[in-house]
N, C-alpha and C positions, 0 to 999 in steps of 0.2 A: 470240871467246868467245860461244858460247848463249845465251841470255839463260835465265832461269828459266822456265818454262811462265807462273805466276802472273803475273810480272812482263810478260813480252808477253803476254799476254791484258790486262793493264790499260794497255799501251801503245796499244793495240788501240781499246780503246775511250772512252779517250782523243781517239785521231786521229777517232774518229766522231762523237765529239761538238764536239768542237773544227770539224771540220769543216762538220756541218752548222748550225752557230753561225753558220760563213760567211756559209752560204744564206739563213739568216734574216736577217741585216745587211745582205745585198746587198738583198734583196727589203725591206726596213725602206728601206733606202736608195732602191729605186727610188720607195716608194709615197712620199715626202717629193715627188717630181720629179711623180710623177703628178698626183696632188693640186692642183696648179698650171698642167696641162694640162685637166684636166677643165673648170676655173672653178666660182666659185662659183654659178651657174644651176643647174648640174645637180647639184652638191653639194649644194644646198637641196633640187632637187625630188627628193632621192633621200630624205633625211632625213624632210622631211613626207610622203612615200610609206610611210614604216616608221613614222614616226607614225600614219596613217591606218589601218593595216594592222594595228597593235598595239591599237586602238581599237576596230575592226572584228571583231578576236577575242575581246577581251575585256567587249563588251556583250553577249552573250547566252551569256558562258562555262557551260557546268553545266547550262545551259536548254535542254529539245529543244524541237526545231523541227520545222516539217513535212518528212519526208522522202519520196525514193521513188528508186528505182534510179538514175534519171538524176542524183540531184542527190550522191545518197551516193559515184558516179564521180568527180565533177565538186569533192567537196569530197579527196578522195583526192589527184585530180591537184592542188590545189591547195596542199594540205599537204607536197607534195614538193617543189615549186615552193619552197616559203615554207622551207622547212627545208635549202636550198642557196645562199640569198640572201648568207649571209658567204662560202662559201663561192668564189662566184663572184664579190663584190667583191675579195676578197685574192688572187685568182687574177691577175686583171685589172691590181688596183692591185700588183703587187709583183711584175710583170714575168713572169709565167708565159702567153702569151701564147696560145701554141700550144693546151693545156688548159683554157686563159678560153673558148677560144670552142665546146670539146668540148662542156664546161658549157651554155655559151649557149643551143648549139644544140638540147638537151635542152630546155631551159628553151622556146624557141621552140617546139617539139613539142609540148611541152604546152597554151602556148595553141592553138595548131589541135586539139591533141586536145579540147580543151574545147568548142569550137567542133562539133567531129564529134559530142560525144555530144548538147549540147544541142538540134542536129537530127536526132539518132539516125541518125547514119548510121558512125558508131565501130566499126572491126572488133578484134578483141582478134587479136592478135598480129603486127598490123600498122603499119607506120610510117605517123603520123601524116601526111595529105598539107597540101602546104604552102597549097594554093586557099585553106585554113579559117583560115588566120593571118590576125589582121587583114588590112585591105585594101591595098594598096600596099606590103605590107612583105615581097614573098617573094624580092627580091632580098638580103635579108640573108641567108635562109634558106642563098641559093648562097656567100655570100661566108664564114660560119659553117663549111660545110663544105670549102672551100676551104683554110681554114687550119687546120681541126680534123686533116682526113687526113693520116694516117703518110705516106703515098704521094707527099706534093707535098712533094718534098726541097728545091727552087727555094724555098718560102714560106718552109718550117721553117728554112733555111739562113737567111733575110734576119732573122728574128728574134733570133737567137741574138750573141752575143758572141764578135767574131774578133781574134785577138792575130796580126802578126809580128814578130818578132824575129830579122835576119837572113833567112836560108833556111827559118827552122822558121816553119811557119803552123799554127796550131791554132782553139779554141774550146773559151772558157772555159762552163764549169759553170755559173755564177753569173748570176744571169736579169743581162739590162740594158734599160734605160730605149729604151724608142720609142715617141715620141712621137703618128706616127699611130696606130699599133696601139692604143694607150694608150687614148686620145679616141675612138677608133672604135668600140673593144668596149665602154666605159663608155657612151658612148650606145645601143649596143644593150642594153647592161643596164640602163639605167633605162626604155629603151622597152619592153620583157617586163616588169620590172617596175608597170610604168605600168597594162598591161592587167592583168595577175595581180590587183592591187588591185581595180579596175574591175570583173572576174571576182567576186573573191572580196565586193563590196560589193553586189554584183546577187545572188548564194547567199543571203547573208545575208537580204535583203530578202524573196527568195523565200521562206526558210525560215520567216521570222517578220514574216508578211504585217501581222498587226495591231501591229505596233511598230516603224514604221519609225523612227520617232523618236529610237529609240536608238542608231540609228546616223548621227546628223547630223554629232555632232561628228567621225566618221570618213571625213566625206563631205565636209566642212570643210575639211579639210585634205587629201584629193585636190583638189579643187579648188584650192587655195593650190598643190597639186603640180605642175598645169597649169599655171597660170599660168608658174610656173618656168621648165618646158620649153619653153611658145612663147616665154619671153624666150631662153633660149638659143637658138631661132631656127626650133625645131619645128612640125611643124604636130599638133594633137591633133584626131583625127577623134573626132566625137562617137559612143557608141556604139549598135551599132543596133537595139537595143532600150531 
């Protein structure tokens, strides 16, 4: 028997919501496992980094500052940066793995791009090169795009969730828990994080030369930030300027 038009179209959407209810519970599910992988190190120094950062925005909110083309690029990139930050934790923490590090690697570009403008050497419509990323970190740059590319079906394949049963072999939908992956991309994301701050603490300064003052307390607590990361086992290169 047919069902009513009415009636399967609300079956319909039903199964889609129902479905992607899944998705979310699976991915609720993983970031519970994540959470416990990461340790509380870097879970602190991610926290007082978003401290520092909401601090940092919010003392000289409404008040302009001295600008000039280099710094109005440089507060752009950084505002992109800062407006992807949940974004690329819930990617990370909730088993979407492949896409955490699409994100990442964006994120990464953008510190080297920051880097290019502040020595004017910035092309527009050019991928940012990786020499400008911080110093010692451009083998992340390769490993970011190693798992980011469609292309590398070997990486994509080991991330993903494989069921058999019998003869039938498949792969399930629903992100799942890996543990390197996990820990690996959460520390790149607090080390981009790390600088982005660092970046956006040095704008500021620049901006508003006669008051540095009001941004201690947001300096405070990056350095409580650091601290964190070399106890999880980092080394933080002072920056150089």
């Amino acid at each position: 028997m047919t069902k009513d038009p009415k009636e399967a179209i609300s079956d319909a959407l039903s199964r889609a919501c129902e479905f992607e209810g899944q998705l979310l519970a699976a991915g609720q599910s993983v970031r519970e496992r994540s959470k416990v992988a990461y340790g509380s190190d870097l879970l602190d120094a991610r926290m007082c980094l978003m401290a520092a950062l909401s601090m940092s925005l919010d003392a000289k909110n409404g008040v302009p500052g001295k600008t000039n083309e280099g710094t109005s690029h440089r507060l752009v990139l950084l505002t992109t940066f800062i407006q992807g930050i949940p974004a690329a934790e819930t990617l990370i923490s909730e088993g979407q793995y492949a896409k955490a590090a699409a994100v990442l690697k964006q994120d990464y570009e953008i510190l080297a791009r920051l880097k290019e403008v502040e020595d004017g050497v910035a092309q527009a419509g050019r991928t940012p090169n990786a020499r400008y990323a911080p110093e010692g970190s451009q083998r992340i740059y390769g490993e970011l795009n190693r798992v980011a590319h469609p292309s590398n079906q070997d990486v994509l394949n080991e991330l993903l969730d494989h069921f058999h049963s019998g003869e039938i072999k498949g792969i399930s939908p629903q992100p799942v828990f890996q543990e390197n992956a996990a820990r690996g991309l959460y520390e790149v994301h607090v080390f981009t994080l790390l600088h982005a701050v660092r970046e956006h603490l040095k704008l500021q300064v620049e901006m508003y030369p006669d008051d540095v003052a009001a941004f201690e307390s947001a300096i405070r607590f990056f350095m409580m930030a650091t601290g964190f990361v070399e106890k999880a086992g980092f080394i933080v290169e002072p920056s150089n300027k």
